[in-house]
One Martini backbone bead per residue (centre of mass of N, CA, C, O) as a GRO file, in nm:
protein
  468
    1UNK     BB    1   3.501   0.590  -1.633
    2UNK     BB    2   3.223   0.666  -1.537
    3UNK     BB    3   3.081   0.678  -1.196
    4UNK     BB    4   2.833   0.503  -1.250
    5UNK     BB    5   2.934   0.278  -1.367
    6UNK     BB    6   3.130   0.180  -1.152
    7UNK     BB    7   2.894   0.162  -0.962
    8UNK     BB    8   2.716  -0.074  -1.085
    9UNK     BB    9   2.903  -0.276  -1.121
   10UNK     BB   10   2.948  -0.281  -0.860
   11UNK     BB   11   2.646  -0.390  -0.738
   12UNK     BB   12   2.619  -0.613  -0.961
   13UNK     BB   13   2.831  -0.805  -0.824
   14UNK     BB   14   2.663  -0.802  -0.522
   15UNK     BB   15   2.442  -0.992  -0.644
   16UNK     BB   16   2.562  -1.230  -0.700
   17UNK     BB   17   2.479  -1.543  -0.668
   18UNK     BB   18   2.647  -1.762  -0.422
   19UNK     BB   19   2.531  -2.049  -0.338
   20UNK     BB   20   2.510  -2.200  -0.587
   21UNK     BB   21   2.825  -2.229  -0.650
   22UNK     BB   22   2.878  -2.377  -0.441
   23UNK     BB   23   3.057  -2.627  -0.259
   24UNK     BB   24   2.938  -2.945  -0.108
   25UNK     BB   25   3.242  -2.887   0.029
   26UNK     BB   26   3.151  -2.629   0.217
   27UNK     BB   27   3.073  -2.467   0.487
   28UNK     BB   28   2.780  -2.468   0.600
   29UNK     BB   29   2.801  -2.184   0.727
   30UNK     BB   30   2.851  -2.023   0.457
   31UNK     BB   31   2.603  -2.110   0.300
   32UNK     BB   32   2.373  -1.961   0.504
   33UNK     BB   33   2.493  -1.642   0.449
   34UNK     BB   34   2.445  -1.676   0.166
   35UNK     BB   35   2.160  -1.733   0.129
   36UNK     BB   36   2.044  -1.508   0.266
   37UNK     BB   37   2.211  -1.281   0.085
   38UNK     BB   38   2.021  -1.378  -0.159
   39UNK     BB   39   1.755  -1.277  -0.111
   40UNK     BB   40   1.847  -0.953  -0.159
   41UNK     BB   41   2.018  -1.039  -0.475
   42UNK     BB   42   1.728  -1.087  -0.578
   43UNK     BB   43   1.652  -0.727  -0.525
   44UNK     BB   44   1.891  -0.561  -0.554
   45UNK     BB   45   1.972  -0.486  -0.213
   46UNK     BB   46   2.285  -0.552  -0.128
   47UNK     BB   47   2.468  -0.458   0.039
   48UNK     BB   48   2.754  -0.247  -0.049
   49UNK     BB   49   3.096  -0.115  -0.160
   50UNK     BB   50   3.119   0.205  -0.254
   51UNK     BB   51   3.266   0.381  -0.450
   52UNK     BB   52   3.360   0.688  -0.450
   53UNK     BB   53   3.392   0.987  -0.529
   54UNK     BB   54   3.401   1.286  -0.672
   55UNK     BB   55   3.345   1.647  -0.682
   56UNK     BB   56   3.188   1.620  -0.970
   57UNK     BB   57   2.936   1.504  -0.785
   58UNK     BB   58   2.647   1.550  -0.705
   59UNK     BB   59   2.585   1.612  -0.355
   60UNK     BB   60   2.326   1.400  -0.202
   61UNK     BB   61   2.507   1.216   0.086
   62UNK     BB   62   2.665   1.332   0.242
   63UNK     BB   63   2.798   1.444   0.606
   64UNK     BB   64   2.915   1.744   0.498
   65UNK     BB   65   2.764   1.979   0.543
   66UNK     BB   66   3.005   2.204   0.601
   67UNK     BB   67   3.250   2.118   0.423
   68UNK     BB   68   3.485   2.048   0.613
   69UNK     BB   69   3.621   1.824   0.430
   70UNK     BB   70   3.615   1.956   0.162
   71UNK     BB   71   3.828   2.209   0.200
   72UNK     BB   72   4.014   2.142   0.471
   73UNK     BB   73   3.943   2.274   0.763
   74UNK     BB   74   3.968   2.053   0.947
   75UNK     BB   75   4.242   1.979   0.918
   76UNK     BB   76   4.371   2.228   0.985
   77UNK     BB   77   4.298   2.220   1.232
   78UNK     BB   78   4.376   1.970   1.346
   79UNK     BB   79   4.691   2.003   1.275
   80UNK     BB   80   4.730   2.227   1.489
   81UNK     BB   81   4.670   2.107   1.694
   82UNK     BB   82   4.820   1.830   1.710
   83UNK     BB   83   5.054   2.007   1.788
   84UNK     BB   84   4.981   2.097   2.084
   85UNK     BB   85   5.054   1.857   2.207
   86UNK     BB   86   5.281   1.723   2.131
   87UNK     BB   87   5.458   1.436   2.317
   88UNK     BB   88   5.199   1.208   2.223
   89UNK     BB   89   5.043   0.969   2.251
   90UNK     BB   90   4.853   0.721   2.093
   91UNK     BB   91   4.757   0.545   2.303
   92UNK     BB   92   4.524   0.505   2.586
   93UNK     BB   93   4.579   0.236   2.706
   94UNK     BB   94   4.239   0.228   2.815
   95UNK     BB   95   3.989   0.270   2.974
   96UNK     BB   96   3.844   0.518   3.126
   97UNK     BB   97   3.866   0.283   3.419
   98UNK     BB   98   4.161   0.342   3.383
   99UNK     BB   99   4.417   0.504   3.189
  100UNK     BB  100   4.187   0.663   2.990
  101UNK     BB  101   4.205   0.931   3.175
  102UNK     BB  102   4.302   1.162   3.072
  103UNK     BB  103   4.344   1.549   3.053
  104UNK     BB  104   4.261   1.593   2.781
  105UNK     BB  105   3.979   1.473   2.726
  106UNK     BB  106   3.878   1.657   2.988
  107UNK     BB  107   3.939   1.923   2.878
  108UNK     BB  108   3.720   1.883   2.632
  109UNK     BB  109   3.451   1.800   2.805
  110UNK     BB  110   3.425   2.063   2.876
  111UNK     BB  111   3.416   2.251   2.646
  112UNK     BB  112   3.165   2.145   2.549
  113UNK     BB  113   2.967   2.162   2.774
  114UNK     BB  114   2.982   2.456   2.765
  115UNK     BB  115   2.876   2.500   2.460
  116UNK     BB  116   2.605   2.324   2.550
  117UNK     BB  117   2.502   2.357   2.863
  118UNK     BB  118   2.667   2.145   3.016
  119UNK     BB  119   2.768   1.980   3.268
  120UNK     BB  120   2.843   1.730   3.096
  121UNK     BB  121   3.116   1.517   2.901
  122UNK     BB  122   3.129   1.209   2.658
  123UNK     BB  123   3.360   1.071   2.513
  124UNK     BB  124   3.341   0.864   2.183
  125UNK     BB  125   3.349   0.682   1.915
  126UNK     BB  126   3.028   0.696   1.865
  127UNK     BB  127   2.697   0.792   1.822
  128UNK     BB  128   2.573   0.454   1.825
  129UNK     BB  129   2.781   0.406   2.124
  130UNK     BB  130   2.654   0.610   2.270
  131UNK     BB  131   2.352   0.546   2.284
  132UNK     BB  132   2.373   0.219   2.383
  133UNK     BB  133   2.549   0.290   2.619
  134UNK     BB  134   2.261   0.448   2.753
  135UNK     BB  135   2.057   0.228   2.743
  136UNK     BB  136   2.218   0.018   2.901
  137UNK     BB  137   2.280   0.203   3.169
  138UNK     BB  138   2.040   0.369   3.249
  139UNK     BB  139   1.810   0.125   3.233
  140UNK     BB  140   1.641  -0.029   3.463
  141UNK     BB  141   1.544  -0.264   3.658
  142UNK     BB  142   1.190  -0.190   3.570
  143UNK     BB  143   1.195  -0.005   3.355
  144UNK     BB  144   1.107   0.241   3.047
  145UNK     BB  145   1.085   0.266   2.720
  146UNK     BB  146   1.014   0.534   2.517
  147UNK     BB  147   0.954   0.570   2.139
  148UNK     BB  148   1.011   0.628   1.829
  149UNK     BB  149   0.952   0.485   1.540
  150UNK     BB  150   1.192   0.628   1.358
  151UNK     BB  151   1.446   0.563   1.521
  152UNK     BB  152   1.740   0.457   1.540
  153UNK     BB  153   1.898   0.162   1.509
  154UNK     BB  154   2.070   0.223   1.763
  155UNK     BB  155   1.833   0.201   1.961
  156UNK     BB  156   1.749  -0.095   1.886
  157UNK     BB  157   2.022  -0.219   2.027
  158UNK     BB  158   2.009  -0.063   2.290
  159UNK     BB  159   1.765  -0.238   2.390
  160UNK     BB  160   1.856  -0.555   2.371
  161UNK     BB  161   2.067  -0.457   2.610
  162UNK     BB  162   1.867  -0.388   2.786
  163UNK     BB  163   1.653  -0.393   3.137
  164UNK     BB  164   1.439  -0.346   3.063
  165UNK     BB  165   1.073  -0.392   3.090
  166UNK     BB  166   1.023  -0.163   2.888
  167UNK     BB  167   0.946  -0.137   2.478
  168UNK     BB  168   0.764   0.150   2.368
  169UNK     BB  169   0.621   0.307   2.127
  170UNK     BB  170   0.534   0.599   1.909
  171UNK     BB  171   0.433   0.814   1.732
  172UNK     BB  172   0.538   1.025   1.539
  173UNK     BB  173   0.531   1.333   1.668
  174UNK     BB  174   0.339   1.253   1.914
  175UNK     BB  175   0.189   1.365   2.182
  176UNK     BB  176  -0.050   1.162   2.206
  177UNK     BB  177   0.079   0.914   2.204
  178UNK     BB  178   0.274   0.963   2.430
  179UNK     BB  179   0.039   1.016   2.654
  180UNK     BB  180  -0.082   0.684   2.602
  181UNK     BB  181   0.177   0.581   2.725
  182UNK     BB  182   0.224   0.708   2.986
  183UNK     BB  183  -0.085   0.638   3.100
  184UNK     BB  184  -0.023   0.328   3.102
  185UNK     BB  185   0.195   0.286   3.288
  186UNK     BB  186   0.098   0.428   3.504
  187UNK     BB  187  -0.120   0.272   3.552
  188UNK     BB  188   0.026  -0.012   3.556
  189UNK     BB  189   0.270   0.143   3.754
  190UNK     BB  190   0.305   0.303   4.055
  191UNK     BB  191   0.608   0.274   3.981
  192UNK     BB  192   0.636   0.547   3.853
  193UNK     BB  193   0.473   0.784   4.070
  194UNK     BB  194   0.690   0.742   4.309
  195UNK     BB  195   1.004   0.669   4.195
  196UNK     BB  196   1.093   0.354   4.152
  197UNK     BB  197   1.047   0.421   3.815
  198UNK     BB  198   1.163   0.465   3.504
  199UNK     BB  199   1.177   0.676   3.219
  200UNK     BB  200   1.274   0.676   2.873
  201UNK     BB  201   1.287   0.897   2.607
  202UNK     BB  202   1.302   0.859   2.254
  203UNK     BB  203   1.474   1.116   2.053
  204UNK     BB  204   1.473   1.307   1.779
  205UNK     BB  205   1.563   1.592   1.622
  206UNK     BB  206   1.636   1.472   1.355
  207UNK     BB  207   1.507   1.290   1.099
  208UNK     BB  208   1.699   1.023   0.888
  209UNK     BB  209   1.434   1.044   0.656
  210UNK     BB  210   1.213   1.258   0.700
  211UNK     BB  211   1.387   1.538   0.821
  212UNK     BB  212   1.227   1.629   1.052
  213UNK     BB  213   1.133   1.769   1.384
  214UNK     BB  214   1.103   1.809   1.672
  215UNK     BB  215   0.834   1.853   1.914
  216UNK     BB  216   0.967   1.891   2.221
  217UNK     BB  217   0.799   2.115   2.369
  218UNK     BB  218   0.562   1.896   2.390
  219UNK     BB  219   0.653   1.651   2.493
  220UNK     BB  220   0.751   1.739   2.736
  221UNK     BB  221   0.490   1.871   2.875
  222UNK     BB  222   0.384   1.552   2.927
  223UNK     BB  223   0.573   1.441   3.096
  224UNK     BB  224   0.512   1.606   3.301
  225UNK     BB  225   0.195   1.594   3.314
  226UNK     BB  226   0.208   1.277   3.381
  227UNK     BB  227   0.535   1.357   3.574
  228UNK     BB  228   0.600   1.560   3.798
  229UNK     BB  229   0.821   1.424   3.939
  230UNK     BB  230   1.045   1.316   3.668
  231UNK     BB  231   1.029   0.969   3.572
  232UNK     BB  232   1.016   1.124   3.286
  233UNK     BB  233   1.322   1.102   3.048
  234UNK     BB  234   1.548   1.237   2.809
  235UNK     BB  235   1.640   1.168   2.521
  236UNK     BB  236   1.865   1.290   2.224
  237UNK     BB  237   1.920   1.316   1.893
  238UNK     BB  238   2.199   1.513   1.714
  239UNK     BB  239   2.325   1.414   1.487
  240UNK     BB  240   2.163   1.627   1.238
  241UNK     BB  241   2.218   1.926   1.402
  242UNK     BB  242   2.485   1.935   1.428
  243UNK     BB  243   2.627   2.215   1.323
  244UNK     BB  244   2.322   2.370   1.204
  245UNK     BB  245   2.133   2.394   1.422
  246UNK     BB  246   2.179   2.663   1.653
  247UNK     BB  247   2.381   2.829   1.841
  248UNK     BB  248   2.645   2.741   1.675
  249UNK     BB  249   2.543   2.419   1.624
  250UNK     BB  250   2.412   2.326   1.879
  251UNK     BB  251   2.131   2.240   1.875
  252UNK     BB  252   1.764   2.203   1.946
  253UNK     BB  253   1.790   2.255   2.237
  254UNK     BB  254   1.888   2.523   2.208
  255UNK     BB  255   1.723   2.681   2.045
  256UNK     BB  256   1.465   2.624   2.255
  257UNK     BB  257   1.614   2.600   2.600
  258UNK     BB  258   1.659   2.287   2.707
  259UNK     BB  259   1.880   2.195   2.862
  260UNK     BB  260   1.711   2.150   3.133
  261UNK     BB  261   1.520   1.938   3.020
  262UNK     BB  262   1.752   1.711   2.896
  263UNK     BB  263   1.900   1.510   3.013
  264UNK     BB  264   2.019   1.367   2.680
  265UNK     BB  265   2.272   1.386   2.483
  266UNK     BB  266   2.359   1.328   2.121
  267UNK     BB  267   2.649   1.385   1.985
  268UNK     BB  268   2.790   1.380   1.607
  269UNK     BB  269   3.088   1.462   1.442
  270UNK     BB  270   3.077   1.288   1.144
  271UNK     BB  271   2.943   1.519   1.021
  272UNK     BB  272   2.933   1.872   1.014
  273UNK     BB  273   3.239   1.880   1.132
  274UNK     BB  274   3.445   1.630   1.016
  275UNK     BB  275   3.507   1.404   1.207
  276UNK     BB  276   3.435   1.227   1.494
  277UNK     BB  277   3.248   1.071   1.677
  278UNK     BB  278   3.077   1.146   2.043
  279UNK     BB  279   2.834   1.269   2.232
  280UNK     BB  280   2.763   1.284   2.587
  281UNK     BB  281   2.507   1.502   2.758
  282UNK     BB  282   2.537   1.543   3.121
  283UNK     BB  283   2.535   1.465   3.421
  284UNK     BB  284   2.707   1.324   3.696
  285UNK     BB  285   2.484   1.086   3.727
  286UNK     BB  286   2.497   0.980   3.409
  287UNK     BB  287   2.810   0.962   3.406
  288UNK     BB  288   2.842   0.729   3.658
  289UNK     BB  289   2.633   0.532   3.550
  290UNK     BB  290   2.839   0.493   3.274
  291UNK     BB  291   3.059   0.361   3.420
  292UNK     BB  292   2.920   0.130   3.583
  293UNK     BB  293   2.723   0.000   3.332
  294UNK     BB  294   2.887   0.037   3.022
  295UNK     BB  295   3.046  -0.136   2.832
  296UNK     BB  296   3.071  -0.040   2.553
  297UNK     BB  297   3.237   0.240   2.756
  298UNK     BB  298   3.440   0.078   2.946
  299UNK     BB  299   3.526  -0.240   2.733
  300UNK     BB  300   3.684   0.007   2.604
  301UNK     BB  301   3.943   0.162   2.442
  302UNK     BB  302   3.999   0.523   2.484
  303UNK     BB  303   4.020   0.789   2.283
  304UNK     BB  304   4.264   0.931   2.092
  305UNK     BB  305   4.418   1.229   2.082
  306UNK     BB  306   4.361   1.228   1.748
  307UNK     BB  307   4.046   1.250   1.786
  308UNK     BB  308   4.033   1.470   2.004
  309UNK     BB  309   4.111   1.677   1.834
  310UNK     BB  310   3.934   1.674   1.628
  311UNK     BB  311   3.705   1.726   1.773
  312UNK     BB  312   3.774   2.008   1.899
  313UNK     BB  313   3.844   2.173   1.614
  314UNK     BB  314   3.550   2.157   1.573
  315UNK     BB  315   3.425   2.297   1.756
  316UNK     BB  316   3.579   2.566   1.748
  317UNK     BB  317   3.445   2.628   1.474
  318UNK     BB  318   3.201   2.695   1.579
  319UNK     BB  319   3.239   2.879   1.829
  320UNK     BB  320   3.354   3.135   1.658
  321UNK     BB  321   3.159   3.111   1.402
  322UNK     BB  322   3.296   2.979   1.129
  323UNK     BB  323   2.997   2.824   1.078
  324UNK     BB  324   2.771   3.068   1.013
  325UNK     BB  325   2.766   3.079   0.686
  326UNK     BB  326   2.697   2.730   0.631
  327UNK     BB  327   2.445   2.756   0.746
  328UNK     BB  328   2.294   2.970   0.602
  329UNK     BB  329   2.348   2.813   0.311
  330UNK     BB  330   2.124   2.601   0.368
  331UNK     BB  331   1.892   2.730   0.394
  332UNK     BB  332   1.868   2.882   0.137
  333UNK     BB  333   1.867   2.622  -0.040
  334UNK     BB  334   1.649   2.478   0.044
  335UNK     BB  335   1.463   2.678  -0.025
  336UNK     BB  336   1.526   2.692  -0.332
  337UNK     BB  337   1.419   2.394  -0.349
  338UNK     BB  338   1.101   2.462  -0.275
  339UNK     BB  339   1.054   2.709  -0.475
  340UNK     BB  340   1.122   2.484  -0.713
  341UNK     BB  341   0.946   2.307  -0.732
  342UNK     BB  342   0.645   2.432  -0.683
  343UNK     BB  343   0.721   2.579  -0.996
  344UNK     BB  344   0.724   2.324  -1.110
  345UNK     BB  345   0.528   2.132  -1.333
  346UNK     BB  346   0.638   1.830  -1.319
  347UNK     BB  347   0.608   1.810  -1.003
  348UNK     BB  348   0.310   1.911  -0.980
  349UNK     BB  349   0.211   1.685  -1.113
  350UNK     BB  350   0.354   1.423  -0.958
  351UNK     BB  351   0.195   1.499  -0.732
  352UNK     BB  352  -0.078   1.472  -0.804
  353UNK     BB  353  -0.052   1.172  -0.911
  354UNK     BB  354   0.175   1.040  -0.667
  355UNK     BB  355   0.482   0.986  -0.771
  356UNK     BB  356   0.538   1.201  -0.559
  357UNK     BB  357   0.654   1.358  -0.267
  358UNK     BB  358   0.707   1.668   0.002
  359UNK     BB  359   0.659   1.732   0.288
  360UNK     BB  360   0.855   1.979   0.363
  361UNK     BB  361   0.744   2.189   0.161
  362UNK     BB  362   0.515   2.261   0.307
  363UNK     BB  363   0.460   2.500   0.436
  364UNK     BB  364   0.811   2.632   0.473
  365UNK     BB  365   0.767   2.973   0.476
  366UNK     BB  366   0.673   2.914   0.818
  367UNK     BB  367   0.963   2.837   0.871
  368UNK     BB  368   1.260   2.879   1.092
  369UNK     BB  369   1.324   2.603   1.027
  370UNK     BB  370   1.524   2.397   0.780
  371UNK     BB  371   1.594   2.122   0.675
  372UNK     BB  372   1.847   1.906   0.504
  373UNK     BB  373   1.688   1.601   0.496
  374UNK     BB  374   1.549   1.528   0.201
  375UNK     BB  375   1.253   1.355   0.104
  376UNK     BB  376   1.176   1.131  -0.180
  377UNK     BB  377   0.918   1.027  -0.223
  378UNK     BB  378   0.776   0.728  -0.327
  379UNK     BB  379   0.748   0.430  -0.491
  380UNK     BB  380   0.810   0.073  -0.461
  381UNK     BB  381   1.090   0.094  -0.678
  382UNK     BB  382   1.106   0.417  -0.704
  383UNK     BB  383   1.398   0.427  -0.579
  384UNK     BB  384   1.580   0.332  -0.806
  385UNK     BB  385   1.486   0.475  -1.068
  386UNK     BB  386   1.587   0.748  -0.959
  387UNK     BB  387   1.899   0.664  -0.894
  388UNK     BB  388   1.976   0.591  -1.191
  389UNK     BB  389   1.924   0.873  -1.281
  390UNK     BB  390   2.076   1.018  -1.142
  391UNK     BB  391   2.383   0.876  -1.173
  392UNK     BB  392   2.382   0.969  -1.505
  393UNK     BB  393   2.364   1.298  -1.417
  394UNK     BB  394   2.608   1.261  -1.169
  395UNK     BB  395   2.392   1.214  -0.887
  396UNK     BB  396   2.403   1.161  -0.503
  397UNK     BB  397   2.129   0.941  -0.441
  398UNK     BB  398   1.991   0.730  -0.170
  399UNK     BB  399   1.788   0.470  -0.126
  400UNK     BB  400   1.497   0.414   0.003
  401UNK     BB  401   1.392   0.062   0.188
  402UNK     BB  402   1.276  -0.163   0.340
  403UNK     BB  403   1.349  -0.166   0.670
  404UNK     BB  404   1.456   0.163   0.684
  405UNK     BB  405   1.161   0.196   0.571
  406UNK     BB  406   0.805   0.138   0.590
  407UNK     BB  407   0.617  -0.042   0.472
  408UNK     BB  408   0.528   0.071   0.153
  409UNK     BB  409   0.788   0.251   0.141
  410UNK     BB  410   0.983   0.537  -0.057
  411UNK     BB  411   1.292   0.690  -0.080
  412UNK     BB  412   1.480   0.969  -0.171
  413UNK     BB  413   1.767   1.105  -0.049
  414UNK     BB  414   1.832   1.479   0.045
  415UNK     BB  415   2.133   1.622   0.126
  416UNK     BB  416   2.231   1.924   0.229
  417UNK     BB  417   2.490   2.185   0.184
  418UNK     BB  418   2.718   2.424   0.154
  419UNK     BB  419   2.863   2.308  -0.167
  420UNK     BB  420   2.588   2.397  -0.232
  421UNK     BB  421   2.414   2.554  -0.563
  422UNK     BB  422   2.195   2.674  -0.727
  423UNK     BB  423   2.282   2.510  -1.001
  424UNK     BB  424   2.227   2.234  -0.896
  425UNK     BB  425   1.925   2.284  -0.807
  426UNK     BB  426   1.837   2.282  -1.105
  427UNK     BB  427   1.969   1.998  -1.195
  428UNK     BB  428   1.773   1.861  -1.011
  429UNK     BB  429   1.467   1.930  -1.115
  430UNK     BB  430   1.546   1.849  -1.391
  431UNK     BB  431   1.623   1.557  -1.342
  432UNK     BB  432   1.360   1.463  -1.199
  433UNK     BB  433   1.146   1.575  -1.412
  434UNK     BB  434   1.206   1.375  -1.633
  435UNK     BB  435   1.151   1.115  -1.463
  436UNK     BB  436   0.890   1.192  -1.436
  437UNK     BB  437   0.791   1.253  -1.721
  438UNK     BB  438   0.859   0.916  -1.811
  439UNK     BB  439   0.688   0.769  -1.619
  440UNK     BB  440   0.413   0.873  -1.681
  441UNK     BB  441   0.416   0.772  -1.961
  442UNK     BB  442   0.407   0.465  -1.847
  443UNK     BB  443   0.141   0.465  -1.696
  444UNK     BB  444  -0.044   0.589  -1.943
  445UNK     BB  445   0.058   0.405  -2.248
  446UNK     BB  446   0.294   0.622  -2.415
  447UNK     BB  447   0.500   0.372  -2.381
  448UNK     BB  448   0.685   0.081  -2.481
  449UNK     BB  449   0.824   0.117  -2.156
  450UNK     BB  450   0.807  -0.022  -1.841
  451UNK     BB  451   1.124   0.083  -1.803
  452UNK     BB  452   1.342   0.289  -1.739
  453UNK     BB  453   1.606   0.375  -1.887
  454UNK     BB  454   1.843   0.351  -1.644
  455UNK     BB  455   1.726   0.066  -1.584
  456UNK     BB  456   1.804  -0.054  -1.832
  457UNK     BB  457   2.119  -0.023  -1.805
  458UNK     BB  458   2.180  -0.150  -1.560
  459UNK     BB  459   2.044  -0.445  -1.650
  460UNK     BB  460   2.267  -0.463  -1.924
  461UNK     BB  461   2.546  -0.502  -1.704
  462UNK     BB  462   2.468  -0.808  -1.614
  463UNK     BB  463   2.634  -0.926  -1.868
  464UNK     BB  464   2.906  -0.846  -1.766
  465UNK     BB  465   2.879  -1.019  -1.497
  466UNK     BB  466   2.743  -1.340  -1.566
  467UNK     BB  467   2.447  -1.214  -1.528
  468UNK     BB  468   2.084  -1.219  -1.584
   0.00000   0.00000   0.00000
């Protein structure tokens, strides 16, 4: 069985409408569970856990970006360091105010610290619960979170859990926007311009559907302009810049020189590193108030040295250059996509009429630096038409509708790594195009089919499956 089919198959058994068929002698509790994730079941929408796919299929999906998991350099990295532990514990045995407060981990926590040109740095489980950690913690009863709206979803947790007093929105990307909102705060209570009150303000270096890049020291500029007693600081998330952006993948806030303008950063281990965990990078006054209010970083046992090994092992191969070559080939081949896609007929009928759009594109050679998280835009609904098209191809690019992107919006995620290859961009170029010029087809009343080849082989495996 061909990867394709095998992925179908999984989702379509987890599409199965599961509450009819329950006897209504099992448990309230869980027919409730299930009739909820019916809603989504019957939109072919209800997330599942799909077959991992080989190498064979080309990758526009993994977090490796560096290829260091796919080629096993990171293994290999990992696997001389823990060697180099000797004869270590393996559980931390403790939070990190107990027992779990080891010397490997700390003297890990400087090297990275000094990598980044912070004071301090926190290891994490997880980029996610580094957030939640640091909202839980930082903003205090009476303070405002002030975020962007395409922020990512671990900062919705993070804000639920908040004792803040104020959690407002700001338009994506906007300066002015944010101007808006921090001089509503400061009109709203003077004690935000005595010191008496703080803003966190949040925002991402690179966003994970945009793919755009934060104009931080725009941002900046204002937060300054409007507090400049100092009241209102960021955190910013660099999970998708770590180890791709800024020198030796230190980061957008290195790239731009904002290390000292930066309150809070958070980056994540386990996407370009080829690692685990998240890293909280912060000074020690941030780093004692972590101690003392997040739970999620405290009421949990602390890191165990073979995970602190791989975060290590993978920092090394930054801090020495060695992935120096593997940043440069993202950027050129994102290039050789922007500039393949803007010359192809078909890409730009389909822009033309409508039908897709890459707003990355645009204006890209005047760009000194480009994302490798390229969205494609389509209307809703073609995201699942293009992602099945994309699977027959055998490419792995995943849709993306609401509520993960906003309401009346849908787009395929595409993202590039080290190794990805010319070649494979040319498949991508020629597959997008065959699909747009298919559904163009069909628009225009050219076609007597309604729904595109992929999706109907998609909806014809529904009677495998026991249901039509």
């Amino acid at each position: 069985m061909v990867y394709y089919e095998s992925l179908f198959k999984e989702m379509l058994q987890g599409q199965e409408l599961r509450r009819p068929a329950m006897k209504k002698s099992e448990p309230a509790f869980f027919q409730r569970l299930e009739q909820a994730m019916d809603v989504h079941r019957e939109k072919i929408r209800l997330n599942v856990l799909k077959p991992r796919w080989d190498d064979s299929v080309l990758d526009l999906t993994t977090s490796d970006f560096l290829s260091l998991s796919r080629t096993g350099r990171i293994r290999e990295a990992f696997l001389a360091e823990l060697a180099r532990c000797g004869d270590f514990r393996l559980s931390a045995s403790g939070s990190r105010v107990q027992y779990g407060n080891y010397e490997y981990i700390l003297e890990v926590e400087r090297e990275i610290a000094a990598f980044h040109g912070a004071e301090t740095a926190w290891i994490c489980h997880s980029g996610f619960y580094a957030n939640i950690g640091v909202l839980e913690a930082i903003a205090l009863p009476g303070d405002a979170i002030v975020f962007d709206e395409f922020s990512h979803a671990s900062t919705g947790v993070g804000m639920k859990v908040s004792v803040a007093a104020h959690k407002i929105p700001f338009q994506h990307n906007s300066a002015d926007s944010l101007r808006d909102v921090l001089t509503s705060l400061k009109d709203l209570d003077p004690g935000f311009t005595k010191g008496e009150k703080s803003i966190l303000i949040c925002v991402e270096s690179l966003y994970s559907m945009e793919g755009d890049l934060c104009p931080l020291k725009e941002l900046v500029s204002v937060a300054k302009e409007v507090f400049p007693n100092g009241s209102a600081q960021f955190i910013i998330d660099e999970a998708h810049s770590n180890g791709v952006i800024g020198p030796n993948g230190g980061g957008l806030v290195q790239l731009l020189g904002l290390e000292k303008e930066i309150a809070i950063r958070v980056h994540m281990c386990s996407k370009a590193l080829g690692s685990t965990g998240g890293v909280i990078l912060c000074n020690q006054t941030v780093r004692s108030a972590l101690a003392q209010y997040s739970r999620c970083l405290t009421y949990s046992g602390a890191p165990s040295v073979p995970m602190v090994a791989s975060i290590r092992a993978g920092y090394q191969l930054l801090s020495s250059g060695q992935t120096q070559k593997e940043q440069n080939h993202i950027q050129e081949i994102v290039k050789y996509f922007f500039g393949s896609l803007l010359d192809h007929p078909i890409w730009q009928e389909a822009m033309d009429e409508g039908l897709i759009s890459v707003p990355l594109a645009e204006d890209y050679e005047q760009r000194s630096v480009l994302s490798h998280v390229v969205p494609i835009k389509v209307k809703p609904g073609h995201d699942f038409f293009l992602f099945t098209h994309l699977a027959k191809a055998n490419m792995n690019a995943y849709p993306m509708a609401y509520p993960v992107v906003p309401k009346g919006t849908a787009l395929v995620r595409m993202l590039f790594h080290a190794h990805n290859t010319k070649e494979e961009v040319d498949k991508i170029i020629t597959a997008v195009g065959e699909w747009a010029d298919e559904i163009l087809s069909i628009e225009r009343g050219e076609s007597k089919n309604v729904i595109p080849s992929s999706m109907r082989e998609f909806l014809a495996m529904q009677g495998t499956n026991g249901w039509e």
